[in-house]
Every structure is written in C-alpha cells, then in structure tokens.
C-alpha positions as a Markdown table, in Angstrom:
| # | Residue | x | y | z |
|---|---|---|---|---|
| 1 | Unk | 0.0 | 0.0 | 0.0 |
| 2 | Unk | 1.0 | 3.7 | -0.3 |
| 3 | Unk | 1.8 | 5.0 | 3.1 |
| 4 | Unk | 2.3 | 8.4 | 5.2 |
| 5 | Unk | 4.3 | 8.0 | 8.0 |
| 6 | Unk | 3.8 | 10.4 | 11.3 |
| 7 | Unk | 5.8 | 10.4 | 14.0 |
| 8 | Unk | 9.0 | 11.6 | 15.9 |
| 9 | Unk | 10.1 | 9.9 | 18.8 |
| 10 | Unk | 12.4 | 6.8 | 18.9 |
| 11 | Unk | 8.8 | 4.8 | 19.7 |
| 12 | Unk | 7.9 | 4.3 | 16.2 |
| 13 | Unk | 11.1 | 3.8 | 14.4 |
| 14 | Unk | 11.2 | 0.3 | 14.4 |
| 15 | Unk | 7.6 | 0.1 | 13.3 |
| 16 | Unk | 8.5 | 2.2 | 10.3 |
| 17 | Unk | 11.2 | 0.1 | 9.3 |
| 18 | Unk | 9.3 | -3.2 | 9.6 |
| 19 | Unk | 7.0 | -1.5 | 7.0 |
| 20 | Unk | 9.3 | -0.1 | 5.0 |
| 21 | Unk | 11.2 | -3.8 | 5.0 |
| 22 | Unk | 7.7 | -5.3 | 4.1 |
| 23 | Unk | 7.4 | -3.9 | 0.8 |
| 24 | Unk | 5.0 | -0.9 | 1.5 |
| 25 | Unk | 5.5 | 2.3 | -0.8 |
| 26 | Unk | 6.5 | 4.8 | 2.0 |
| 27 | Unk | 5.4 | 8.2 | -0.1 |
| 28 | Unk | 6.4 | 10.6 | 2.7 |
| 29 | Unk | 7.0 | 10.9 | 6.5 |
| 30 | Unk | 5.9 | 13.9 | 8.3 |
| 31 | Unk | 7.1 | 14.8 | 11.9 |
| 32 | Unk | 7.2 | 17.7 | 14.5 |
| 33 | Unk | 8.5 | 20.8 | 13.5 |
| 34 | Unk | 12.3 | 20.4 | 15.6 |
| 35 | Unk | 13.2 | 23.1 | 18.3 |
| 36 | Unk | 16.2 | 25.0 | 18.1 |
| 37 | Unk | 19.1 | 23.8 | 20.8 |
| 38 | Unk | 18.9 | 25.5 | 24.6 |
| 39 | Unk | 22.5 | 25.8 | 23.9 |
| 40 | Unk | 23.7 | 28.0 | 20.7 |
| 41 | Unk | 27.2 | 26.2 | 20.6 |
| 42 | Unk | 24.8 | 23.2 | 20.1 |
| 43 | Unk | 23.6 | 21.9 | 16.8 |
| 44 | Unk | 19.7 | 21.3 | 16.6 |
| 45 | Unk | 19.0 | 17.4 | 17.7 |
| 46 | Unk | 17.4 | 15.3 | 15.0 |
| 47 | Unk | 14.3 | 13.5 | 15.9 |
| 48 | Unk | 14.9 | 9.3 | 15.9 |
| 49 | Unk | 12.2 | 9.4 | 13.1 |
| 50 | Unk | 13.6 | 12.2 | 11.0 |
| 51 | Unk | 17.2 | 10.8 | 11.1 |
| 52 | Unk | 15.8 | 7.4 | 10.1 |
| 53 | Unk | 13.8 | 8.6 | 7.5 |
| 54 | Unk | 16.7 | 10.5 | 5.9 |
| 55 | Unk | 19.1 | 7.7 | 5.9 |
| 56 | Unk | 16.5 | 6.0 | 3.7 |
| 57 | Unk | 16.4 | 8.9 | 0.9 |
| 58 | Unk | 12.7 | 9.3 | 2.2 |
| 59 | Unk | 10.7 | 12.6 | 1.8 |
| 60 | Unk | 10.5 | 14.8 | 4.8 |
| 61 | Unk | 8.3 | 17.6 | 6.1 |
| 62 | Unk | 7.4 | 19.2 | 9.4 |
| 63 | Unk | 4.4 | 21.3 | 9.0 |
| 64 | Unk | 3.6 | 23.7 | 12.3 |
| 65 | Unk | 0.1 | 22.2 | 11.9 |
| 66 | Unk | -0.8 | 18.9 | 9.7 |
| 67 | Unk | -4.6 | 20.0 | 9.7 |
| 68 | Unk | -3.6 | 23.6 | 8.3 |
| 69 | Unk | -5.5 | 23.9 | 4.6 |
| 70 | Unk | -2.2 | 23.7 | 3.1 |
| 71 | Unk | -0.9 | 20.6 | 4.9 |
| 72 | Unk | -4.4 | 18.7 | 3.9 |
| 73 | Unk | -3.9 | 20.0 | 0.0 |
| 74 | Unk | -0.3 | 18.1 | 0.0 |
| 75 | Unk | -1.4 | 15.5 | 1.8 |
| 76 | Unk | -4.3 | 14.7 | -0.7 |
| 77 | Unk | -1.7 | 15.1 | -3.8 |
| 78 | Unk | 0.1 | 12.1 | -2.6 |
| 79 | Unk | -2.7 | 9.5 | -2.8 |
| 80 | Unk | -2.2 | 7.3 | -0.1 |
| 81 | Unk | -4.2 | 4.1 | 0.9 |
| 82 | Unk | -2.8 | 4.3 | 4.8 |
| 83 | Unk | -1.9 | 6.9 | 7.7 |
| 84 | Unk | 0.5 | 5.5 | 10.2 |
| 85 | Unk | 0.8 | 7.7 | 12.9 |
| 86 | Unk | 3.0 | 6.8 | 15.6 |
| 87 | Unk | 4.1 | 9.2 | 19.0 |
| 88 | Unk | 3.6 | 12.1 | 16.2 |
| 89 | Unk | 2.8 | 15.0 | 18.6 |
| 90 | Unk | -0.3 | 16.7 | 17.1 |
| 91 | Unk | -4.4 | 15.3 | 16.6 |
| 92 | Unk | -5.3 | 15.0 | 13.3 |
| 93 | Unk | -8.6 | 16.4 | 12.2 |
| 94 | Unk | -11.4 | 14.5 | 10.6 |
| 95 | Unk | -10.7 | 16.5 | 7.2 |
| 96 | Unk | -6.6 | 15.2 | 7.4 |
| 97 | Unk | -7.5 | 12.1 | 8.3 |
| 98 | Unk | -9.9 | 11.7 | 5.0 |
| 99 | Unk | -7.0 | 12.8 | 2.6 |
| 100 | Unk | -6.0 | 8.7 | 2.3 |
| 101 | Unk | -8.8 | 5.9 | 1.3 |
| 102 | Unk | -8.4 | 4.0 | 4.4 |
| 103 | Unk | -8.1 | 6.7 | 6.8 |
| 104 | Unk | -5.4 | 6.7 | 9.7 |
| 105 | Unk | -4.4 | 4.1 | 12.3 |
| 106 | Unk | -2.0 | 5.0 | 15.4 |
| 107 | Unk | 0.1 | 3.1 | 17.4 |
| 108 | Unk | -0.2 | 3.7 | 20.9 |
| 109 | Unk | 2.0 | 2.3 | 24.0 |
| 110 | Unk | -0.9 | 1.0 | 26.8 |
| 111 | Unk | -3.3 | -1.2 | 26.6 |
| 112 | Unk | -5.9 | 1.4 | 25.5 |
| 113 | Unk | -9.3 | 2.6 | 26.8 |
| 114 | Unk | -6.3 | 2.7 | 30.0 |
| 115 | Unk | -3.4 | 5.4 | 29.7 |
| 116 | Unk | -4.9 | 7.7 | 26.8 |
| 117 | Unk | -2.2 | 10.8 | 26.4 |
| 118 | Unk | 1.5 | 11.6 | 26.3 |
| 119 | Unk | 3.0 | 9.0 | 28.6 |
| 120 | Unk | 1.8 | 6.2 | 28.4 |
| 121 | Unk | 4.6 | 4.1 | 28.9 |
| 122 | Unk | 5.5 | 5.8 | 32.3 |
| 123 | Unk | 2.1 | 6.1 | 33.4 |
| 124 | Unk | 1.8 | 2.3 | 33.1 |
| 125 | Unk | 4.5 | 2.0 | 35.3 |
| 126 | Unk | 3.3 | 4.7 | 37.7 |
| 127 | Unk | -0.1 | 3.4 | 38.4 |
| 128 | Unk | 1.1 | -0.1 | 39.5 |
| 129 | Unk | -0.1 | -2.1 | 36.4 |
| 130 | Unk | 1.1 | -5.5 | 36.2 |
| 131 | Unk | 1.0 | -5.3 | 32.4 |
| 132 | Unk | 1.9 | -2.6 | 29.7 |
| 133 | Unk | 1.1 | -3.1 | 26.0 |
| 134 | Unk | 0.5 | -1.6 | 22.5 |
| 135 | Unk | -2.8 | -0.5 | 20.7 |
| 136 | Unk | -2.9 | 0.0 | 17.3 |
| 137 | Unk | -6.5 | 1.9 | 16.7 |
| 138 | Unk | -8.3 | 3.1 | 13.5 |
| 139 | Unk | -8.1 | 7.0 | 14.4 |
| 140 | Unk | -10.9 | 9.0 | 15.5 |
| 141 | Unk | -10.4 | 12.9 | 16.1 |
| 142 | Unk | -10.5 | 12.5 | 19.7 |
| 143 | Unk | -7.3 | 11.7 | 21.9 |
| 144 | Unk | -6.6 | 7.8 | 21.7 |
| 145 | Unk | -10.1 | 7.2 | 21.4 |
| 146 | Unk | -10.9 | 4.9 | 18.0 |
| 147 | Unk | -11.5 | 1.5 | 17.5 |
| 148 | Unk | -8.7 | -0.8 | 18.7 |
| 149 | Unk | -7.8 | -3.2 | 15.8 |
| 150 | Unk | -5.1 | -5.1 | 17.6 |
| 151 | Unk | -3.1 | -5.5 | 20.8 |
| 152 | Unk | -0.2 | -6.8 | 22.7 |
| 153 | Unk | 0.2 | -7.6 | 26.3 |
| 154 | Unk | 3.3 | -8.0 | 28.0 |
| 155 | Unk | 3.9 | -8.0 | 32.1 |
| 156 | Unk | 6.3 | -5.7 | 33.2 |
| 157 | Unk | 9.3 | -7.2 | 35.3 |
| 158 | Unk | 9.5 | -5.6 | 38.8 |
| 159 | Unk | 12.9 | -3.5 | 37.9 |
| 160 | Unk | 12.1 | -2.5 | 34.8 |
| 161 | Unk | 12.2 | 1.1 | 34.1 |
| 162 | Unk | 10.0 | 3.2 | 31.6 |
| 163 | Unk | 13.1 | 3.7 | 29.1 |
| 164 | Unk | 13.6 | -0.4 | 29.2 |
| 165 | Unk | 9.5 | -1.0 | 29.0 |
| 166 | Unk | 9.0 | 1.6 | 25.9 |
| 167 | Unk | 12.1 | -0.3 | 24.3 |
| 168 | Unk | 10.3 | -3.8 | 24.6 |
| 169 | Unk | 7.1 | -2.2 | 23.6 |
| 170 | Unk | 8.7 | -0.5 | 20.6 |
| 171 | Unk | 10.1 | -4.2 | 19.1 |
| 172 | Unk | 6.1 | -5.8 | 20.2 |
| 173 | Unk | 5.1 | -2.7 | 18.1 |
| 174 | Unk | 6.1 | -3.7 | 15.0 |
| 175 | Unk | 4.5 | -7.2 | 15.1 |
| 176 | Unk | 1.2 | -5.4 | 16.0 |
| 177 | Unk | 1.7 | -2.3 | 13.7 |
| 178 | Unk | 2.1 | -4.7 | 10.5 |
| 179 | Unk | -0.5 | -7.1 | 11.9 |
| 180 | Unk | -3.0 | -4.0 | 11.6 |
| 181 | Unk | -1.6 | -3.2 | 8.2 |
| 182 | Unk | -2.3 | -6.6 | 6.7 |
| 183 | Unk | -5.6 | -6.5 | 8.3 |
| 184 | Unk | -6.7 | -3.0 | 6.8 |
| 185 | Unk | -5.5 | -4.1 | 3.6 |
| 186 | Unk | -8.1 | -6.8 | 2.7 |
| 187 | Unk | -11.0 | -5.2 | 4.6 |
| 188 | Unk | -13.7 | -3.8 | 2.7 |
| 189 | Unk | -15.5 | -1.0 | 4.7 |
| 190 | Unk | -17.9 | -0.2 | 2.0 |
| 191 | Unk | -19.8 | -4.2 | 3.2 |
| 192 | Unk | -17.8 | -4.9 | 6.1 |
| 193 | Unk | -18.3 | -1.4 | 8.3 |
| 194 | Unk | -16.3 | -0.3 | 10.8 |
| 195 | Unk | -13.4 | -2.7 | 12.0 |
| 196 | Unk | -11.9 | -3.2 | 15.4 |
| 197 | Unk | -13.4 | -2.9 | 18.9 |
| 198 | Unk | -15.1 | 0.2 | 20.1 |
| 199 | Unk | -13.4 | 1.2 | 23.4 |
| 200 | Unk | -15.2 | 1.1 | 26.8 |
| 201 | Unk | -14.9 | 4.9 | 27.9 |
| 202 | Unk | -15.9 | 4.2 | 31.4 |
| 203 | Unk | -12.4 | 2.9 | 31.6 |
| 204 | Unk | -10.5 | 5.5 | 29.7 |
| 205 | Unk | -8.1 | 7.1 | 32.1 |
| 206 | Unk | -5.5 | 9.9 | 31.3 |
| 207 | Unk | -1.8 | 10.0 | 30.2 |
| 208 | Unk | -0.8 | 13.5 | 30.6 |
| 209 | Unk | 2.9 | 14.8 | 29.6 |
| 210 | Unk | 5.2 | 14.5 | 32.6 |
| 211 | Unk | 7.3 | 17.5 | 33.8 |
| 212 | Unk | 10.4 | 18.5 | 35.8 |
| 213 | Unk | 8.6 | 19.1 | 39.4 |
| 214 | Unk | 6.9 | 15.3 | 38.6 |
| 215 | Unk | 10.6 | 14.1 | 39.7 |
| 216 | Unk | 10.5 | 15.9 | 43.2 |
| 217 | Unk | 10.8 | 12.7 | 45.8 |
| 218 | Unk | 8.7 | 12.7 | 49.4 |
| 219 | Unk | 10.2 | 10.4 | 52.0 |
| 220 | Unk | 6.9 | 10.2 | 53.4 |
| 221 | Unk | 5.1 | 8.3 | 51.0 |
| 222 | Unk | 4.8 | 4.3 | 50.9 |
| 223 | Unk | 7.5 | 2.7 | 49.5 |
| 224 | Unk | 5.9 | 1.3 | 46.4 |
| 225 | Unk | 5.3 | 5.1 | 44.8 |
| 226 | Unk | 8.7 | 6.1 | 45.5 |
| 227 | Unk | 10.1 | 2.9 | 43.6 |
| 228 | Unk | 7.3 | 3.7 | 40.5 |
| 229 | Unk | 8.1 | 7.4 | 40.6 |
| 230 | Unk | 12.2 | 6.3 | 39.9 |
| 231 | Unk | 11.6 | 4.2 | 37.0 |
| 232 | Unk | 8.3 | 5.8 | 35.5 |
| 233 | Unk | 9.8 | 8.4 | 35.4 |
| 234 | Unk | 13.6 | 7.9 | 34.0 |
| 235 | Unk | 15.7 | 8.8 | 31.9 |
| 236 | Unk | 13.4 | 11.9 | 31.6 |
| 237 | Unk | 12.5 | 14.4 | 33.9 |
| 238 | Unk | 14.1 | 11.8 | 36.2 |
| 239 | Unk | 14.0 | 11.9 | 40.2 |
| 240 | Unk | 15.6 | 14.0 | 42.4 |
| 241 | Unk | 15.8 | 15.5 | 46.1 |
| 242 | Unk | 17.8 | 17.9 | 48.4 |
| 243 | Unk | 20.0 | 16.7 | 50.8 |
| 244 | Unk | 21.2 | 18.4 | 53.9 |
| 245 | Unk | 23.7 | 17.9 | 56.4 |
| 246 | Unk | 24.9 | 19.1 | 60.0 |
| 247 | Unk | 27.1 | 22.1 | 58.3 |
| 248 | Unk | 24.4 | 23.5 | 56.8 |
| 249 | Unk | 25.2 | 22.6 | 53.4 |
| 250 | Unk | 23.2 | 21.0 | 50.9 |
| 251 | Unk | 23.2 | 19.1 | 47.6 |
| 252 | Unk | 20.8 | 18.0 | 45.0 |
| 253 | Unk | 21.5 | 15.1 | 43.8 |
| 254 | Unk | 19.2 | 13.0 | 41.2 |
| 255 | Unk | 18.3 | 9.6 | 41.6 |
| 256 | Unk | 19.0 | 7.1 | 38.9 |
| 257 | Unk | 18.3 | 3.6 | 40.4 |
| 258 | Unk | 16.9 | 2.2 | 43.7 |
| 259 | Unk | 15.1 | -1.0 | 45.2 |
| 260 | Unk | 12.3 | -0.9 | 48.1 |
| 261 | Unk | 12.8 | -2.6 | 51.2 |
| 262 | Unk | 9.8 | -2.9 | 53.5 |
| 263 | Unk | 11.2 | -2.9 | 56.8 |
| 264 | Unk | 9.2 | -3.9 | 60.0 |
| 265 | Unk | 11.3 | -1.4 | 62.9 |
| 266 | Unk | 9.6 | -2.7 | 66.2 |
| 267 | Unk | 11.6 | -6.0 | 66.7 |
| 268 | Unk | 14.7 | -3.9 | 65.9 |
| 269 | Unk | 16.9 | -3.1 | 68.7 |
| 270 | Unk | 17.3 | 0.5 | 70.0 |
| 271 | Unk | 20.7 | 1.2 | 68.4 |
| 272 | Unk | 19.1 | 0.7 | 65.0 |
| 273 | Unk | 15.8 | 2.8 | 65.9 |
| 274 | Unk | 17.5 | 5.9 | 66.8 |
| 275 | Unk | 17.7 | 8.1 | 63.6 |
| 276 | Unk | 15.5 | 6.4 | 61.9 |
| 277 | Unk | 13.3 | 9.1 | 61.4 |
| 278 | Unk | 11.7 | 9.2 | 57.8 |
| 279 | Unk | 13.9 | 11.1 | 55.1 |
| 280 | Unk | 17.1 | 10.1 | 57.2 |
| 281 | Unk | 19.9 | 8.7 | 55.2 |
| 282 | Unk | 21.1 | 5.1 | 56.7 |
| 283 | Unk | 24.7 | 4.0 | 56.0 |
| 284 | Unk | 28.3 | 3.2 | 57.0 |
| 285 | Unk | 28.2 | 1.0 | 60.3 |
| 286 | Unk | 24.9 | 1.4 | 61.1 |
| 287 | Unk | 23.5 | 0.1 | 57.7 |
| 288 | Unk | 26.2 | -3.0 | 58.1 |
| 289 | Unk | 24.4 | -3.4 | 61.5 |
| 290 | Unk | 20.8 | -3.6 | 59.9 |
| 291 | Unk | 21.8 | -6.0 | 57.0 |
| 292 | Unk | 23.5 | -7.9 | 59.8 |
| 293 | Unk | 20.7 | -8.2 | 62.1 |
| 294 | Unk | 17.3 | -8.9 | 59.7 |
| 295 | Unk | 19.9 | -10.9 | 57.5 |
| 296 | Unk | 19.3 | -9.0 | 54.1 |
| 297 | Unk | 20.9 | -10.6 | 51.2 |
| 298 | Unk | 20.8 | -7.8 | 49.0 |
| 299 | Unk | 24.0 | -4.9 | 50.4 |
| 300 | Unk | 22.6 | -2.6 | 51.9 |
| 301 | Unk | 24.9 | 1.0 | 51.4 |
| 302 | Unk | 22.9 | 3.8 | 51.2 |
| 303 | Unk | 19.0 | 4.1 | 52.2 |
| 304 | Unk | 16.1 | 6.4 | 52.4 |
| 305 | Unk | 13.9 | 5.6 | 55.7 |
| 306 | Unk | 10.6 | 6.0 | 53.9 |
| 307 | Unk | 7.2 | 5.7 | 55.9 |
| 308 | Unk | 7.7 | 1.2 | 55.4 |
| 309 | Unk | 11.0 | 0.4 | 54.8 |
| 310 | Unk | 14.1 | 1.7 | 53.2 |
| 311 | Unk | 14.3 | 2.7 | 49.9 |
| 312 | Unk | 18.0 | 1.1 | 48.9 |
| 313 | Unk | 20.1 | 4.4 | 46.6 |
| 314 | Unk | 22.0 | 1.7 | 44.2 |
| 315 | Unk | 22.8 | 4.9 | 41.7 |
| 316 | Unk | 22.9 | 9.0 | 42.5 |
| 317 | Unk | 24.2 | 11.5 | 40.7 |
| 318 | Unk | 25.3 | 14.6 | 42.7 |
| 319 | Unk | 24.7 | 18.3 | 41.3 |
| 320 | Unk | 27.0 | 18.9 | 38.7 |
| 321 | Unk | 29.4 | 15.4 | 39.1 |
| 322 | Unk | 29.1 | 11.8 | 37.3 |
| 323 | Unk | 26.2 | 9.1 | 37.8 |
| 324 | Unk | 28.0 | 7.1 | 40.9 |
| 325 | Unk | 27.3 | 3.9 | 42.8 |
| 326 | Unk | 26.3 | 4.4 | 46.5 |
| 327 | Unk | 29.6 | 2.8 | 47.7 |
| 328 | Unk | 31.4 | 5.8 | 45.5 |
| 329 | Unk | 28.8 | 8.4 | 46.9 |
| 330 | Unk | 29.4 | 7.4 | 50.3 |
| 331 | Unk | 33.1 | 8.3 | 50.1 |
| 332 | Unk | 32.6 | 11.7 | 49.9 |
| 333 | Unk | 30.0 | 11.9 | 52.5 |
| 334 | Unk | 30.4 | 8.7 | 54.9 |
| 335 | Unk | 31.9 | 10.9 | 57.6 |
| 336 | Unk | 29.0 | 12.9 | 57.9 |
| 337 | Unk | 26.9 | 12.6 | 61.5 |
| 338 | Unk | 23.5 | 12.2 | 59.5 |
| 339 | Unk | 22.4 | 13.2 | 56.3 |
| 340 | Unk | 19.0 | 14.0 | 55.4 |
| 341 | Unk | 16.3 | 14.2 | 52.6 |
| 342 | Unk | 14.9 | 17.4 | 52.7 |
| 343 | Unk | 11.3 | 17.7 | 52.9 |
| 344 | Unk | 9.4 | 19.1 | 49.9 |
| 345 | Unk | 8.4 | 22.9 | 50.3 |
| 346 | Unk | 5.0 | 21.7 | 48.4 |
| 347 | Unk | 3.2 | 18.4 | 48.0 |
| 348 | Unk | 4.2 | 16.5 | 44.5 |
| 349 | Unk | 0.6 | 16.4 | 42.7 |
| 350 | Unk | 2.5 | 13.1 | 41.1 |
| 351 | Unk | 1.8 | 10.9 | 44.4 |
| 352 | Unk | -2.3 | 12.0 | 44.2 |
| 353 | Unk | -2.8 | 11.3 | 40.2 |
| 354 | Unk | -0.6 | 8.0 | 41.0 |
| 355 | Unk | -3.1 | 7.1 | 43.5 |
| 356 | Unk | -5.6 | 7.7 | 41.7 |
| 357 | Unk | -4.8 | 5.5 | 38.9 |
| 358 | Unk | -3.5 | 2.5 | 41.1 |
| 359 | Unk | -5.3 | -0.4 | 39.8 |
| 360 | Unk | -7.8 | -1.9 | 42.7 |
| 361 | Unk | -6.2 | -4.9 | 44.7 |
C-alpha cells in the first residue's frame, strides 16, 4: 500500500522500518516541526524518526500544523491508501485524516481505553499495572479514542524502568503495527463497516505529559510510589531531592536507580531505631548493622527511611558530578553525623494522580 508515515520519537522507528522492509511504498513521513538547541554552541538534535527517515532517501516535512488547509492540500496530492501515525505529537482532524482511502491508524503504548495521552509508557509503570502493551487503533479525532484493531500484552518485570518497557514495547510494536496493516488491507468497509473494537470509555483514564517538578521525591510516602516514581519516570525528567547535612550545606542530587525494602522497625533493637526518622539517610556502620541483624541478602549501602522500609540508593548523581554507585557516593560523604532528605516545600501532585490511577487490589 501507499503510506504516510507520522511520528517523531524513537517509539515508532522500528515500526516504520518493519513497514518499509515489508514492501509498502513509504510516499512521505511527516514529523514535529524540531526546536532550536537550549545551547547555541549546540547543533539542533534530530528526531529518531527524521534521522531514520533520511538515511533511507525518504521525503520529509514538518508542517507547524498537519490539519492547516495547506498541509491537507499536500497530503491529498500524494494519494495514499494508509496513515500511520505513531508518537507524532499533534491530533489530526477529521478533514486530514480523509486525505487517504483508508483513513489513519495509530500506534499507541498501553493497553488502550487505559493510559490515553503523552506518557503512556511511564504512566503504566506509575499506576502499578502488572501489564503494559501496544494498541494500534483506526483514528478518531479524539485523543486515543478509536477502535482498537489489535493489541499486545506484556507484564512488566519488577525492575524494569520506563526507558527499558517503551524499548520492549517499541520491538512488540512492529508485530502489531504490521498485523494491523495486513488487516486493513483486505478489509472492505464499503460491506464490512467499521473494524476493530469500540473502546469502553468508562475505563478510559488519562496520560498526561510528565514535567520536571513530577521528579520531586517525598520520604513520606509508601515505598511502592517512591520505587514507580524512579523508573516511571527515567531517563526523563528523572527523580531527584535535596539533601542536607549538620554544616548547613546542601546538595541536589538525582536519583537514577533504587530498590524498596519494607522494613518492620519494632523487633529492631534501640541502636538501629535511633535516627530512623523518615527522610534520614542510613549508612556506613549502622547500615552494616541492619543487614546484619534482619539478614538481608541484597547490600545494603545507602538508604532512604521512607514511611515502610528503606528505599535502597544503588545509583545518584550529585549536582554537577558523574552518575556514581552508593559505595562511590558514600566516600565523599560517609563521615558525615547524619544526612538527610529534605522535605518538599509543596506536596508533588504526582503521588495524588498516582493514586488515583492504582489499579484496585
């Protein structure tokens, strides 16, 4: 068929290529307009899809709107059977998404009616969900909202972070993406009708774009948000807290890796409770103590007493230094008396849309 690719992100590279390597005509690829580099010395970043598409001698555009007149004039002009949007950035009109004979289809990373939006991926891992997938859908105007023609399941693995679950998603893409393809190209809407399953909007729930303050952390929250909020939300806007200690000093420092550890303190003996107030660091002697005494079999270096447990730091990175293990943070700072998370100045709206989405148990 003749296709228009849409899309930007690395999400829906691999997708593209798997129909590009299926024989499909590819008769253009359209992505987000690019923004200029925060830095001048910097060049401009390519997007993944541009980049790709350029390496295969494919046309390119960016229109600042796709449903302007002038963008639906080209778009007709090309005479495509197929819209393939993927992680594109913009809704496409009802009038745009006429311009081909089959309309558009969009692949999506959740297991849509749940996580409609901009971060799907993370919010999958956010909420609690045992399982992520992909939804390819025959596009509606509305946000995420058509008929889903097919999906994937997959669980995700209690470490996994949202960079590793949108690459694993990405490669189950393709196999559902070309599925959908094959599916749209031997159905006959004029006597078949509409094709895939409406979606059940009483379980839609929302995906919306993360930001920077999304990545504050609260000591006092259970154990489980604090482990979802460090790998929903990395590489990007990551996780990250002020620490203090008895000098007066502080440091930011972001938070690349950690692992929960519900802790019961009442059998503990008094040596270990003292200090172990919540957003107090434990470490050096004391944290060979508590390994030694509940018999812990994963090291315990650096922790975060949290409202259950600890919260094991396997991976920081201090204000304007390297990524580090806790064993190399802790060289710099193991002499310290205490050291402490500092509380935030206002409550992360994060922890409240998290709960709100956590899947009933």
């Amino acid at each position: 068929m003749r296709l228009i690719l849409m899309g930007t992100g690395p999400f829906a590279v691999p997708s593209f290529q798997g129909l590009r390597e299926q024989g499909h005509d590819v008769v253009a690829v359209v992505t987000r307009p690019e923004v200029p580099s925060a830095n001048a010395k910097r060049p401009t970043p390519s997007s993944p899809v541009r980049s790709w598409a350029e390496s295969c001698s494919l046309t390119v555009t960016s229109p600042a709107s796709i449903n302007s007149g002038e963008s639906i004039d080209w778009l007709q002009s090309l005479q495509a059977d197929l819209l393939v949007v993927c992680d594109y950035g913009q809704i496409l009109s009802s009038e745009c998404l006429s311009v081909s004979r089959l309309g558009g289809i969009n692949l999506h990373g959740s297991l849509l009616p749940r996580h409609r939006g901009a971060a799907p991926v993370q919010w999958s891992i956010l909420s609690g969900d045992q399982n992520a997938g992909v939804s390819i859908i025959h596009m509606t105007p509305g946000l995420d909202a058509g008929p889903v023609i097919v999906q994937e399941s997959t669980p995700i693995a209690p470490n996994e972070n949202a960079f590793q679950l949108e690459s694993r998603l990405s490669t189950l893409g393709t196999k559902a993406t070309l599925h959908a393809v094959d599916l749209l190209q031997t159905w006959n809407h004029a006597s078949a009708g509409s094709i895939g399953l409406p979606q059940d909007k009483s379980q839609a729930t929302k995906a919306p774009r993360l930001h920077k303050a999304d990545g504050a952390l609260a000591a006092d929250s259970p154990l489980r948000y604090l482990d979802r909020q460090i790998r929903g939300l990395y590489p990007w806007p990551g996780c990250y807290g002020n620490l203090i200690f008895p000098n007066g000093q502080s440091l930011r420092v972001i938070v690349h890796e950690a692992r929960p550890l519900p802790i019961d303190i009442a059998p503990l003996p008094d040596s270990l409770k003292r200090g172990w107030d919540i957003g107090s660091l434990i470490y050096g002697e004391k944290a060979k103590q508590l390994q030694t005494h509940l018999t812990i079999p994963e090291e315990v270096s650096l922790g975060l007493v949290a409202i259950d447990g600890l919260l094991l730091l396997k991976s920081l990175q201090p204000a304007g230094k390297k990524q580090m293990t806790a064993d190399e943070f802790l060289r710099g700072y193991s002499r310290m008396e205490w050291i402490r998370l500092a509380p935030l100045v206002e409550q992360n709206g994060l922890l409240t849309r998290m709960k709100l989405l956590e899947p009933a148990t």
